[in-house]
DSSP file (Angstrom, degrees, kcal/mol; ACC not computed):
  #  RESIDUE AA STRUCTURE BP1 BP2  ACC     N-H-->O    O-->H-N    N-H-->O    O-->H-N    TCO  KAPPA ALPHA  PHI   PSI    X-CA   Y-CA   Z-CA
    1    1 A X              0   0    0      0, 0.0     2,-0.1     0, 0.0     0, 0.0   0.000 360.0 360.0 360.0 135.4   94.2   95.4  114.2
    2    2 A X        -     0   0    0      1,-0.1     2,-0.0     2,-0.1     0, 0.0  -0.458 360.0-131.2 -70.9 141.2   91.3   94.4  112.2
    3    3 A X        -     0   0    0     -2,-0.1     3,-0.2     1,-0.1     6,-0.2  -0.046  43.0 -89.2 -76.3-155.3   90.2   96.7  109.5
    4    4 A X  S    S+     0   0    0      1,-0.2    -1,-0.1     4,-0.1    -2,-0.1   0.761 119.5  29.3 -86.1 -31.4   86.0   97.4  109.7
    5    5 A X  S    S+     0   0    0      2,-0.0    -1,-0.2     5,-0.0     5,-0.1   0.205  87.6 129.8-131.3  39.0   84.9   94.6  107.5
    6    6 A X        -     0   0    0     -3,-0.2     4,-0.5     1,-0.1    -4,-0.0  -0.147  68.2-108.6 -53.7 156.5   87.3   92.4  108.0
    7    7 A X  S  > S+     0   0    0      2,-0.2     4,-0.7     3,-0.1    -1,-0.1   0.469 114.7  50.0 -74.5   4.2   86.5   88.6  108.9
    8    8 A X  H >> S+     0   0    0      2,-0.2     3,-1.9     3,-0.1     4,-1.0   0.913 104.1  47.7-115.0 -65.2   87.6   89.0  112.0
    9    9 A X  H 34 S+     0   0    0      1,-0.3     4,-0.3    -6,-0.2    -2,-0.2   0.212 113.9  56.5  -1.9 -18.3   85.9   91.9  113.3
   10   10 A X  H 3> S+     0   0    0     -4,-0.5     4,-1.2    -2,-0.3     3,-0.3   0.799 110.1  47.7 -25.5 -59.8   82.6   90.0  111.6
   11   11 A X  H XX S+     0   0    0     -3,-1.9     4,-2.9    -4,-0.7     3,-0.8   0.890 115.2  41.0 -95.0 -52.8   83.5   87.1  113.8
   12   12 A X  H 3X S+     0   0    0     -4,-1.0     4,-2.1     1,-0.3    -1,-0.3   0.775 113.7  50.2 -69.4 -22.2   83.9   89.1  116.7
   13   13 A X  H 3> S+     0   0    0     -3,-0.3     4,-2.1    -4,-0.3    -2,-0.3   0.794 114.4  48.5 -78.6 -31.7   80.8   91.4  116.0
   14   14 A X  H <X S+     0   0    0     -4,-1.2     4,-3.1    -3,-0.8     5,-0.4   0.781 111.2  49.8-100.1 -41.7   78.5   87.8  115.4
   15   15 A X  H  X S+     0   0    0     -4,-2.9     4,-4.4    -5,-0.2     5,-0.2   0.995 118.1  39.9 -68.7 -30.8   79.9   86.1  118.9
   16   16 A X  H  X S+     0   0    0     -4,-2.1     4,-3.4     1,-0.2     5,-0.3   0.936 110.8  56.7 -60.5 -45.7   79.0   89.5  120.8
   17   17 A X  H  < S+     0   0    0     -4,-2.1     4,-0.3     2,-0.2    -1,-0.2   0.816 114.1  42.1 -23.7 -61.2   75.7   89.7  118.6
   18   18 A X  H  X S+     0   0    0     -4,-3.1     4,-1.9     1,-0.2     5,-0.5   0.858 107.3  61.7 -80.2 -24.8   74.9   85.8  120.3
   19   19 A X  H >X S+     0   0    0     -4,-4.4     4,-3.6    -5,-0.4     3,-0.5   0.968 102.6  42.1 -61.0 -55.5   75.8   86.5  123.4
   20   20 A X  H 3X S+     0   0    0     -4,-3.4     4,-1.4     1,-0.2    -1,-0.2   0.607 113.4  58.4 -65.4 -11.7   73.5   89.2  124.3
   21   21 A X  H 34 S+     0   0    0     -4,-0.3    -1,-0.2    -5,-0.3    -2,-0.2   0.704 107.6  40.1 -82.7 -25.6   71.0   87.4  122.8
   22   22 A X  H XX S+     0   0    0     -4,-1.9     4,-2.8    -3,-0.5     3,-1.8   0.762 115.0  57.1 -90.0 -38.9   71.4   84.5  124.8
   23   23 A X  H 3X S+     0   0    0     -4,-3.6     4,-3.1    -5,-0.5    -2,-0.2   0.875 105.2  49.7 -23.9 -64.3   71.9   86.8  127.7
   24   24 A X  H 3X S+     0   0    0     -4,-1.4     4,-1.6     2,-0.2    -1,-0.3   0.276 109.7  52.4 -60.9 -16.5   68.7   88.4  127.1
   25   25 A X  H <> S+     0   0    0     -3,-1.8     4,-1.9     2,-0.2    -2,-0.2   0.721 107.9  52.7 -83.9 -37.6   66.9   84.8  126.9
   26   26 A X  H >X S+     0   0    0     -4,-2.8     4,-1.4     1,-0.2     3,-1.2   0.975 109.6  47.2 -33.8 -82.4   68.3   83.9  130.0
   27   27 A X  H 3X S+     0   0    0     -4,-3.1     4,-2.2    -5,-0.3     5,-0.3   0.812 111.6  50.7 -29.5 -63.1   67.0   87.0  131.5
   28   28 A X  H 3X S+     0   0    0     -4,-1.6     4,-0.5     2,-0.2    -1,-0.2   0.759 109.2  47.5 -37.0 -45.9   63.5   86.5  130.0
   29   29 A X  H << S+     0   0    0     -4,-1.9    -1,-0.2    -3,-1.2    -2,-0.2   0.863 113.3  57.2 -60.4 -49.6   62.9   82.9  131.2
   30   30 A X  H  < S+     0   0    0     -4,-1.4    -1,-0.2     1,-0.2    -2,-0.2   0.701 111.4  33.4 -28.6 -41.9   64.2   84.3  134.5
   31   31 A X  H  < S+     0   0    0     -4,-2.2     2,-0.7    -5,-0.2    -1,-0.2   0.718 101.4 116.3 -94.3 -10.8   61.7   87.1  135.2
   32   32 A X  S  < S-     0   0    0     -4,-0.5     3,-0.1    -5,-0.3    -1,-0.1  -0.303  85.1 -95.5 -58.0 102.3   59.0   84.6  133.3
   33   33 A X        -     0   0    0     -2,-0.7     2,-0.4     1,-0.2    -1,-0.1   0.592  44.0-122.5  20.4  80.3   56.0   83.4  135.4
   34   34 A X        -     0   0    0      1,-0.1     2,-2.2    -3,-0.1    -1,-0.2  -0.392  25.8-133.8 -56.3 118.6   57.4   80.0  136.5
   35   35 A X        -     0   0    0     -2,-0.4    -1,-0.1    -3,-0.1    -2,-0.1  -0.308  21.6-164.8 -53.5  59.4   54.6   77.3  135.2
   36   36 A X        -     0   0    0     -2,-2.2     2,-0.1     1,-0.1    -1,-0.0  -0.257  23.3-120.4 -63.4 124.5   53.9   74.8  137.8
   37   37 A X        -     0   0    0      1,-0.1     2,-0.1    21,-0.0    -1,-0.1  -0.416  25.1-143.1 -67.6 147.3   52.3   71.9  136.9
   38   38 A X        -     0   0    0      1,-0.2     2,-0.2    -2,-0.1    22,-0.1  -0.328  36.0 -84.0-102.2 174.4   49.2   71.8  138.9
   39   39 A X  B     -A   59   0A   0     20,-0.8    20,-1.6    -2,-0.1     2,-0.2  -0.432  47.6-135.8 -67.2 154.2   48.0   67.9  140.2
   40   40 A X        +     0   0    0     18,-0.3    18,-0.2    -2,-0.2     2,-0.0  -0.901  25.0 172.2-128.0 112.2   46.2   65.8  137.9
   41   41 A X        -     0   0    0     16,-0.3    16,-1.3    -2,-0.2     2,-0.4  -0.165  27.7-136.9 -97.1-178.5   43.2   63.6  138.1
   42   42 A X  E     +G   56   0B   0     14,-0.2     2,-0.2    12,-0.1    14,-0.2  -0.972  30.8 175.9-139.5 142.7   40.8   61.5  136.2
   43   43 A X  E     -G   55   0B   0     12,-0.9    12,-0.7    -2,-0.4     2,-0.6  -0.935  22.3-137.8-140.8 164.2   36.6   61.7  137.2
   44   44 A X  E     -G   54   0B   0    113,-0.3   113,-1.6    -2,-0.2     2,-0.7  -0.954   4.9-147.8-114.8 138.5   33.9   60.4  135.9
   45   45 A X  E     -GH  53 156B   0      8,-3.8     8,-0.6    -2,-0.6     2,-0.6  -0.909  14.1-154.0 -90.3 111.0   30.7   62.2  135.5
   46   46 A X  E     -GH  52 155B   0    109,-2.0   109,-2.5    -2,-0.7     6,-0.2  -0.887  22.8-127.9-105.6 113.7   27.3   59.8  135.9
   47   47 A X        -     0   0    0      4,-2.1     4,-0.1     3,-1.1    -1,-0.1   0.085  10.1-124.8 -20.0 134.7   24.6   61.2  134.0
   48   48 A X  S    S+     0   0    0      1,-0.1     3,-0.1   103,-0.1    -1,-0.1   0.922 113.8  42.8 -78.5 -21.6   21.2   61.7  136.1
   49   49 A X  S    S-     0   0    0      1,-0.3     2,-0.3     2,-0.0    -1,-0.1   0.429 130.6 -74.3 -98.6  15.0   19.6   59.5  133.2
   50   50 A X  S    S+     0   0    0      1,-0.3    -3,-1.1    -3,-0.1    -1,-0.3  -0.895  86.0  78.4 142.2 172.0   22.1   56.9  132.8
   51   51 A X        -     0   0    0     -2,-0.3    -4,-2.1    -5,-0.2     2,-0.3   0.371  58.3-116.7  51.4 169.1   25.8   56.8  131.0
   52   52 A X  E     -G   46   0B   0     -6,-0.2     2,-0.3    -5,-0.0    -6,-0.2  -0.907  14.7-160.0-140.2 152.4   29.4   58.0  132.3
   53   53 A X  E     -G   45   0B   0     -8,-0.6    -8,-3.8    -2,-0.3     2,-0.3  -0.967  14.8-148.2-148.4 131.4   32.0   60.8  131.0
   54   54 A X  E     -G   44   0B   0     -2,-0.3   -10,-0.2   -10,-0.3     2,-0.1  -0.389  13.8-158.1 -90.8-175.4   35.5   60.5  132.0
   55   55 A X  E     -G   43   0B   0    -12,-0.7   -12,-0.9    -2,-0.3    25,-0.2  -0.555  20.7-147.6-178.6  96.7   37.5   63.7  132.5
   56   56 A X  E     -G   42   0B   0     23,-1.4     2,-0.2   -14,-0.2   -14,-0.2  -0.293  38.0-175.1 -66.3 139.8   41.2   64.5  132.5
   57   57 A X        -     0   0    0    -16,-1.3     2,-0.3    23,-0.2   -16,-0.3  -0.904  30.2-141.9-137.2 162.5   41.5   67.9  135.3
   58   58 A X        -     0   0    0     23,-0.5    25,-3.6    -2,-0.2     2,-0.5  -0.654  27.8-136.3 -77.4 147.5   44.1   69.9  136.3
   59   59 A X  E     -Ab  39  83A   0    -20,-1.6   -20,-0.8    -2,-0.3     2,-0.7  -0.914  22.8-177.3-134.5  87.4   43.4   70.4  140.0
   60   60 A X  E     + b   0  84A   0     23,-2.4    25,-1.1    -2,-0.5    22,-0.0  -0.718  27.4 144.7 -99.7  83.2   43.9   74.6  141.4
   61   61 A X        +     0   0    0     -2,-0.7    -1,-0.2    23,-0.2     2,-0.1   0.712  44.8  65.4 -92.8 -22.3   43.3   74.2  144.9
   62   62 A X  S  > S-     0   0    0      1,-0.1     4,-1.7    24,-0.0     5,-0.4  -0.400  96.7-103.5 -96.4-166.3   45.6   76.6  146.7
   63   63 A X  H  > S+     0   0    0      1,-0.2     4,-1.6     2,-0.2     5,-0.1   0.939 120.8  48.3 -83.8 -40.5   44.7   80.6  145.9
   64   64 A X  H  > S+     0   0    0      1,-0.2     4,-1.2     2,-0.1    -1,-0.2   0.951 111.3  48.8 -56.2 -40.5   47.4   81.2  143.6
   65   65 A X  H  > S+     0   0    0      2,-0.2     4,-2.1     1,-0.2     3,-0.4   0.957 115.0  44.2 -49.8 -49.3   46.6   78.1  141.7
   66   66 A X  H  < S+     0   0    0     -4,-1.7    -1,-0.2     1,-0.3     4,-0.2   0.986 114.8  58.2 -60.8 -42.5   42.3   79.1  141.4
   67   67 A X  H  < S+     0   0    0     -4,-1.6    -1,-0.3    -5,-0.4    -2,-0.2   0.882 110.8  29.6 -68.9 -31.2   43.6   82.5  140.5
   68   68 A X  H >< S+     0   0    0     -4,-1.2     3,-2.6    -3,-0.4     2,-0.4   0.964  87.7 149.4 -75.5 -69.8   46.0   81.9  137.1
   69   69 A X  T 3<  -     0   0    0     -4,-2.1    -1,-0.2     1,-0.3    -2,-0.1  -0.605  68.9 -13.1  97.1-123.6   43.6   79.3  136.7
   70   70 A X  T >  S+     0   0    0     -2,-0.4     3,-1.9    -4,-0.2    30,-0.4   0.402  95.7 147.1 -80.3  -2.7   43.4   79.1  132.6
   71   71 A X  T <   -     0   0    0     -3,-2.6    28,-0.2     1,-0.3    27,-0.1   0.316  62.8  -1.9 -42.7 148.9   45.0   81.8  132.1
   72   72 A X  T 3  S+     0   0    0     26,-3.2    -1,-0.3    -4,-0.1    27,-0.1   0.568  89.7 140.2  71.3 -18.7   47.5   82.5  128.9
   73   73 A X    <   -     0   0    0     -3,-1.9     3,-0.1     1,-0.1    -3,-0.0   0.115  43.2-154.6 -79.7-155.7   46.7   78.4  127.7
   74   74 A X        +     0   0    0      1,-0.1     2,-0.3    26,-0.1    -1,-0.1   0.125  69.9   1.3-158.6 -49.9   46.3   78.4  123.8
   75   75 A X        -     0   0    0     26,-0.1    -1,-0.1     2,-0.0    26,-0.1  -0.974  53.5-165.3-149.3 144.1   44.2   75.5  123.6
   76   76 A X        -     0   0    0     -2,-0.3     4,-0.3    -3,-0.1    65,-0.2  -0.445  30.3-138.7-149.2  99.7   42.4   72.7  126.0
   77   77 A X    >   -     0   0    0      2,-0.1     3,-1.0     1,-0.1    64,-0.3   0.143  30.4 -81.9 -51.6 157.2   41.3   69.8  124.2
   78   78 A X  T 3  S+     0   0    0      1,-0.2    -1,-0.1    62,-0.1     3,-0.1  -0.541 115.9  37.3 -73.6 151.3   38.0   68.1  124.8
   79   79 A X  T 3  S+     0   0    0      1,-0.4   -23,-1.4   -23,-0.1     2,-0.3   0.482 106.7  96.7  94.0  23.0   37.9   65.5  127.9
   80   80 A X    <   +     0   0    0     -3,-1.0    61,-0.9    -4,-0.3    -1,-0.4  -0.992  42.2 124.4-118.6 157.1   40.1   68.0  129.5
   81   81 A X  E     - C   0 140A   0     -2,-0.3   -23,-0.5   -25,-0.2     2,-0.3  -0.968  48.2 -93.2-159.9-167.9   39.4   70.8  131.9
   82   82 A X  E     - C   0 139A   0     57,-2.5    57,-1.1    -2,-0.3     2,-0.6  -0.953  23.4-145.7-101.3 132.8   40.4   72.2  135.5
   83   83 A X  E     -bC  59 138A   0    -25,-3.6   -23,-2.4    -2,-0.3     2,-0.7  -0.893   8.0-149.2-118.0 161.8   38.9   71.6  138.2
   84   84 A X  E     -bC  60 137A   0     53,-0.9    53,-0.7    -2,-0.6     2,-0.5  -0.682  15.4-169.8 -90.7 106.4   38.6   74.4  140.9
   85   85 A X  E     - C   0 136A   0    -25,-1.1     2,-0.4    -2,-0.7    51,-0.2  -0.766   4.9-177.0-110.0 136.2   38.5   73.4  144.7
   86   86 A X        -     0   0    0     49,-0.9     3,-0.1    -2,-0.5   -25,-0.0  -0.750  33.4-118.2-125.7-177.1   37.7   75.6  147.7
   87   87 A X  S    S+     0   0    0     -2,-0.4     2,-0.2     1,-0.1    -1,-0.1   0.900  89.6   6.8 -82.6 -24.9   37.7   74.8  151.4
   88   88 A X  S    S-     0   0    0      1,-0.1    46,-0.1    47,-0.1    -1,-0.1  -0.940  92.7 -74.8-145.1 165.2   34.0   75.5  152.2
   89   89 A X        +     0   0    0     -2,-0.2     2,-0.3    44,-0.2    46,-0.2   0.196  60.5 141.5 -19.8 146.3   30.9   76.3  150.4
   90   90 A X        -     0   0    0     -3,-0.0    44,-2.1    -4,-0.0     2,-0.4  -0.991  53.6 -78.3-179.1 176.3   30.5   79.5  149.0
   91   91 A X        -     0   0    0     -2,-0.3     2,-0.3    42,-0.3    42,-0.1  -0.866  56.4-142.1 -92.0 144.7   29.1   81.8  145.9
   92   92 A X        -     0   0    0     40,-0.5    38,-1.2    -2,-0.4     2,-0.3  -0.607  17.6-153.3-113.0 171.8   31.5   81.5  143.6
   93   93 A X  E     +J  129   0C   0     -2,-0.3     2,-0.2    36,-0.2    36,-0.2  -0.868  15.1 171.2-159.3 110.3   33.2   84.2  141.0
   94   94 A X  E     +J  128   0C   0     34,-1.6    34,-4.0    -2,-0.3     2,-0.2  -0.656   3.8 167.5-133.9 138.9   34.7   83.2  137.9
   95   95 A X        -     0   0    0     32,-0.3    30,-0.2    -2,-0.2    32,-0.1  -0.875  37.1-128.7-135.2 175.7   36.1   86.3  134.5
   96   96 A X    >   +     0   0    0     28,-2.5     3,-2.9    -2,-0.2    27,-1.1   0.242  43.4 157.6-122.6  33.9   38.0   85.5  131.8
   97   97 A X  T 3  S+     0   0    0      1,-0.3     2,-0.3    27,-0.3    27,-0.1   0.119  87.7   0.1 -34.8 157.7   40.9   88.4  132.1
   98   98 A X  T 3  S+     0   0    0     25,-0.2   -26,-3.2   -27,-0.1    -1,-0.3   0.490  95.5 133.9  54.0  -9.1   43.6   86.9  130.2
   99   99 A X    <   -     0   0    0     -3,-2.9    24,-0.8    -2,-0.3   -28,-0.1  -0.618  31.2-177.3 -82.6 131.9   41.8   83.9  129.5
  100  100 A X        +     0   0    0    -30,-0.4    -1,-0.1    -2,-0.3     2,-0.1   0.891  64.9  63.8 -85.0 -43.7   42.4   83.0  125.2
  101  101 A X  S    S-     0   0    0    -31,-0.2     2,-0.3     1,-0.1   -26,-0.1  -0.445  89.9-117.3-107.5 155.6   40.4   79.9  124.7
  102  102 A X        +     0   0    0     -2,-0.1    40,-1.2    20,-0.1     2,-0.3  -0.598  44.8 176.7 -85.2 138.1   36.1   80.2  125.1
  103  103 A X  E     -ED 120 141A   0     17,-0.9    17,-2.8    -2,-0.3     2,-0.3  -0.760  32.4-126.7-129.7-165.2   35.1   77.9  127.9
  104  104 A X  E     - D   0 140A   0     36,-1.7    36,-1.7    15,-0.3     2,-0.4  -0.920  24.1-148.5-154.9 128.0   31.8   76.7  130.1
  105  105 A X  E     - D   0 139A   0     -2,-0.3     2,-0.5    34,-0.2    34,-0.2  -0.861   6.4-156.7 -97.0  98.5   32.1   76.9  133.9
  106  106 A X  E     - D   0 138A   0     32,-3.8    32,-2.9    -2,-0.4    11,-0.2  -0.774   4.7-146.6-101.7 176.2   30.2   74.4  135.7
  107  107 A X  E     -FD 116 137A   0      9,-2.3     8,-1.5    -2,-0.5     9,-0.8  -0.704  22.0-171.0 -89.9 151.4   29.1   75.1  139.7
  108  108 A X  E     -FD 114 136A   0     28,-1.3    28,-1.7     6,-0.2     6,-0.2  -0.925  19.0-136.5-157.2 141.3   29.1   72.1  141.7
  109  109 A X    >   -     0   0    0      4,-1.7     3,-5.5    -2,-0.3     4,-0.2  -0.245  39.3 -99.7 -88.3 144.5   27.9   71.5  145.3
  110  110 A X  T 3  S+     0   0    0      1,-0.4    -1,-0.1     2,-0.2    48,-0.1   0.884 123.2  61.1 -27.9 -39.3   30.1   69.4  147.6
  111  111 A X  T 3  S-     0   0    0      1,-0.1    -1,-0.4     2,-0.1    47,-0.2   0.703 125.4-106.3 -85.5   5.2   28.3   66.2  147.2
  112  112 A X    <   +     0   0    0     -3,-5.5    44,-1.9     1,-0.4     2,-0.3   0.638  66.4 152.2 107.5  27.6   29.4   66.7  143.5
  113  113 A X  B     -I  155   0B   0     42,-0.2    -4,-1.7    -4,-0.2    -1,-0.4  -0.784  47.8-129.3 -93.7 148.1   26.0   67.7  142.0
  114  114 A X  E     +F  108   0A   0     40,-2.1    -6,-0.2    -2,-0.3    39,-0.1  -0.561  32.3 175.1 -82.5 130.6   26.3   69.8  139.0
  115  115 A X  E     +     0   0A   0     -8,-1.5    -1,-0.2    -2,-0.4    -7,-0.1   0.865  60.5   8.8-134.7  -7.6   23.9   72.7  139.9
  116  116 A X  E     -F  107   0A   0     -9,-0.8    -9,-2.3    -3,-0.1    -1,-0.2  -0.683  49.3-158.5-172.4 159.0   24.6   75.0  136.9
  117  117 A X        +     0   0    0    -11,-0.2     2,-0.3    -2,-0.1   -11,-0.1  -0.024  19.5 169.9 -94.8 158.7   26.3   75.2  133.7
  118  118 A X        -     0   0    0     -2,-0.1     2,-0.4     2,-0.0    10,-0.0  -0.850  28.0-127.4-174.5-163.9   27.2   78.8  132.0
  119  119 A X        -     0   0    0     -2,-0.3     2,-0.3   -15,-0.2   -15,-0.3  -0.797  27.3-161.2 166.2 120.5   29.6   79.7  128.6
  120  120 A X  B     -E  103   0A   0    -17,-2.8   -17,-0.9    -2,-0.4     2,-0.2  -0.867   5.5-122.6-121.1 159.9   32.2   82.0  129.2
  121  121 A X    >   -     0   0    0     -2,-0.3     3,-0.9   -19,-0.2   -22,-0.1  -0.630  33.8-100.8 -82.6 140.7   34.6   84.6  126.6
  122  122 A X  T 3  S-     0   0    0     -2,-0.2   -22,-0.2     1,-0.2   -25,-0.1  -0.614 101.9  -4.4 -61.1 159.5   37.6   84.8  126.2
  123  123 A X  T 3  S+     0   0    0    -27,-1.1     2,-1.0   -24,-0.8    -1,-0.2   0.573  86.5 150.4  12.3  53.6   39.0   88.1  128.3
  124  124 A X    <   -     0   0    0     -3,-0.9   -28,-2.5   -27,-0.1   -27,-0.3  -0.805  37.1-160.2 -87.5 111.0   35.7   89.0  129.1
  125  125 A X        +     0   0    0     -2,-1.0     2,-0.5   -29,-0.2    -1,-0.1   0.611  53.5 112.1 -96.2  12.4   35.8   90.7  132.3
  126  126 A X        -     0   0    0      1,-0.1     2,-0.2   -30,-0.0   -30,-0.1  -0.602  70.0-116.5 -62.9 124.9   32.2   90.2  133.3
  127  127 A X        -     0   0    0     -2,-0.5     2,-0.5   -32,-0.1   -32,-0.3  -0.362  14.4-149.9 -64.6 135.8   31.8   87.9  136.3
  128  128 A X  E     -J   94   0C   0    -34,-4.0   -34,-1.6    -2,-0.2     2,-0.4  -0.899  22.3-171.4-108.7 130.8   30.2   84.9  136.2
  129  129 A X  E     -J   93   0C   0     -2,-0.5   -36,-0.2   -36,-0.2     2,-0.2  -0.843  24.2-124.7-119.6 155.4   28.5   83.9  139.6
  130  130 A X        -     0   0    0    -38,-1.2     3,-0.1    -2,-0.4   -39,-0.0  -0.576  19.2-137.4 -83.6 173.0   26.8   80.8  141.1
  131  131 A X  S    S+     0   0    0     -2,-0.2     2,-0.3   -40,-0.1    -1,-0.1   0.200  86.7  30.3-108.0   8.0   23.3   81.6  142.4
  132  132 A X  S    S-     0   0    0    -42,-0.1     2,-0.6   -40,-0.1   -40,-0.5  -0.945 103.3 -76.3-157.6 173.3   24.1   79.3  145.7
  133  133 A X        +     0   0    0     -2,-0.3     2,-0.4   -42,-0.1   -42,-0.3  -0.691  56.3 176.2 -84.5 108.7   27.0   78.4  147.8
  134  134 A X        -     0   0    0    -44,-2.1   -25,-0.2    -2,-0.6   -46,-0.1  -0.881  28.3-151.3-106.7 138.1   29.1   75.6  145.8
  135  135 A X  S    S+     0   0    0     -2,-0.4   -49,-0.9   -46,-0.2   -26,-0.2   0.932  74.3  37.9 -82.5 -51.1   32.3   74.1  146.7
  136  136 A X  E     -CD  85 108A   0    -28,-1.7   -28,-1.3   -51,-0.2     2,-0.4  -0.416  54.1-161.8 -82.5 159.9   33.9   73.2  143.2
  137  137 A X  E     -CD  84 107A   0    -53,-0.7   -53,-0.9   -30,-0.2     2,-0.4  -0.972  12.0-155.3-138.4 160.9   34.0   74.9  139.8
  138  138 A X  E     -CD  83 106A   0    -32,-2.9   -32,-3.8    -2,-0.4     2,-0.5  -0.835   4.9-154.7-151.7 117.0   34.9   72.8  136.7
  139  139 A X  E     +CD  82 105A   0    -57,-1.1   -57,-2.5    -2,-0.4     2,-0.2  -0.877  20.9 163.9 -77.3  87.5   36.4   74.5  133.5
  140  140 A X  E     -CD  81 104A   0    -36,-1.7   -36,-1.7    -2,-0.5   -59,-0.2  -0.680  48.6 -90.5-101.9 168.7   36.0   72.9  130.2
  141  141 A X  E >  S- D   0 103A   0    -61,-0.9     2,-0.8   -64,-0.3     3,-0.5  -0.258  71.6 -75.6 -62.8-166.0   36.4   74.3  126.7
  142  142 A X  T 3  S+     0   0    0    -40,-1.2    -1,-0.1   -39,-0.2   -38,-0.1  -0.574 116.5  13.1 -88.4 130.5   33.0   75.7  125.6
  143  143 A X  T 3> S+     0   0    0     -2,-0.8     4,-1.6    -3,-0.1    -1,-0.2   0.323  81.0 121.2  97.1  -1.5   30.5   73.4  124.7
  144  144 A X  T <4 S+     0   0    0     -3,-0.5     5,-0.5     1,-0.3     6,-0.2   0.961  84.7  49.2 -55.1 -76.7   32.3   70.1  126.1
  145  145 A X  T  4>S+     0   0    0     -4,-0.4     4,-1.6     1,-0.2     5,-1.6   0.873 108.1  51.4 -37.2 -50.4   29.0   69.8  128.3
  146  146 A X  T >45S+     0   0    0      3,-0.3     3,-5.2     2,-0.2    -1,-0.2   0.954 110.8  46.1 -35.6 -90.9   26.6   70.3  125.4
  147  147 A X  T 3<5S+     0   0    0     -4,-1.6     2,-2.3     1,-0.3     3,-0.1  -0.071 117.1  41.8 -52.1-140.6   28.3   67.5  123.1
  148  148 A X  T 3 5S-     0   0    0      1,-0.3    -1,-0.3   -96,-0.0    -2,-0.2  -0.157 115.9-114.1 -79.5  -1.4   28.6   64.4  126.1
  149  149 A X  T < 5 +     0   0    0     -3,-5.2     2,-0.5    -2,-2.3    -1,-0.3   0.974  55.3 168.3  85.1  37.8   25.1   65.5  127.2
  150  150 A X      < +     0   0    0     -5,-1.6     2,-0.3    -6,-0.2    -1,-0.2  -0.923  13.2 174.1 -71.1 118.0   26.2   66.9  131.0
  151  151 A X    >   -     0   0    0     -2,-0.5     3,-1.2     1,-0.1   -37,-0.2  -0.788  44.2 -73.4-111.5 152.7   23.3   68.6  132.1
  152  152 A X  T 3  S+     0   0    0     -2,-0.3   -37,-0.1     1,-0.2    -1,-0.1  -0.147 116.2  43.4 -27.3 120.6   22.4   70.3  135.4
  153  153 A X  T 3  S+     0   0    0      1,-0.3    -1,-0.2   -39,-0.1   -38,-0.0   0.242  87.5 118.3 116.9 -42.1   21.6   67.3  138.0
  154  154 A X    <   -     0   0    0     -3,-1.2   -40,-2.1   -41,-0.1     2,-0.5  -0.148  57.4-122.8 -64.9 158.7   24.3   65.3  137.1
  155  155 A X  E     -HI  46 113B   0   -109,-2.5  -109,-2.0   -42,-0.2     2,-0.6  -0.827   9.1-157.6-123.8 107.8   27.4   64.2  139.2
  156  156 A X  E     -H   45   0B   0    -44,-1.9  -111,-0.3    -2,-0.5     2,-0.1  -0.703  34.4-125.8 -80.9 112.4   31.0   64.4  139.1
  157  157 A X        -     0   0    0   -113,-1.6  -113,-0.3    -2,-0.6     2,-0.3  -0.401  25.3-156.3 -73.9 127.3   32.3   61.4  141.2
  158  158 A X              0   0    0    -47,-0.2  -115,-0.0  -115,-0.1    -1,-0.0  -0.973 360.0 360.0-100.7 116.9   34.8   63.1  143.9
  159  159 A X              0   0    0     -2,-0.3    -2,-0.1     0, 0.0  -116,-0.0   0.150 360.0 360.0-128.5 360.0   37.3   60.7  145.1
């Protein structure tokens, strides 16, 4: 029998030690949110006075997708965002529970017209609404629009 601080009673105390510790990671990753990568596109945005802005999106089209949405992300680097697609027209309704990073929400009408711009908080649980029925919503960090010059008017090519 091993005495109490023997090396083998250490040995044994250190495997038991990793085991439940990998046990317990097991477990976590198990009950964690699985992260499904959403589809991904590239769009261009044409200026109403001229010039083009490409745009890396993530693409949340079904209701779980629109709903996680940005949640939890860290970071989204400029020339990236999400965009949000629904099946018909509608007023739309955007917070940022859970949301980390500051973004700017635009509304956009079917035919792809921007028809307004807004700056959201992080976990700010005030809603942000469009003032008309839009089909898309398009998530960039905050100021992205500012800095390329997207304005209200403008068009995101929908493919």
């Amino acid at each position: 029998m091993a005495s109490k601080g023997s090396p083998l009673r250490l040995l044994k105390r250190g495997r038991n030690f990793l085991f439940l510790t990998l046990l317990c990671s097991v477990g976590y990753l198990h009950c964690t949110p699985s992260e499904k990568k959403l589809e991904t596109a590239e769009f261009t945005l044409e200026k109403a006075g001229g010039g083009r802005v490409q745009i890396a999106v993530e693409i949340a089209r079904t209701e779980a997708e629109r709903a996680r949405g940005l949640m939890h992300r860290i970071s989204l680097p400029d020339g990236e965002g999400m965009l949000f697609v629904f099946e018909r027209d509608q007023i739309l309704s955007f917070w940022m529970k859970d949301t980390l990073i500051p973004l700017s929400i635009a509304f956009i009408s079917y035919d792809g017209r921007i028809r307004e711009i807004y700056d959201m908080h992080p976990r700010d649980l005030r809603s942000i609404h469009s003032s008309r029925s839009v089909r898309y919503a398009l998530e960039v960090p905050q100021g992205w629009f500012e800095r390329t010059g997207i304005t209200v008017g403008d068009r995101l090519h929908l493919r």
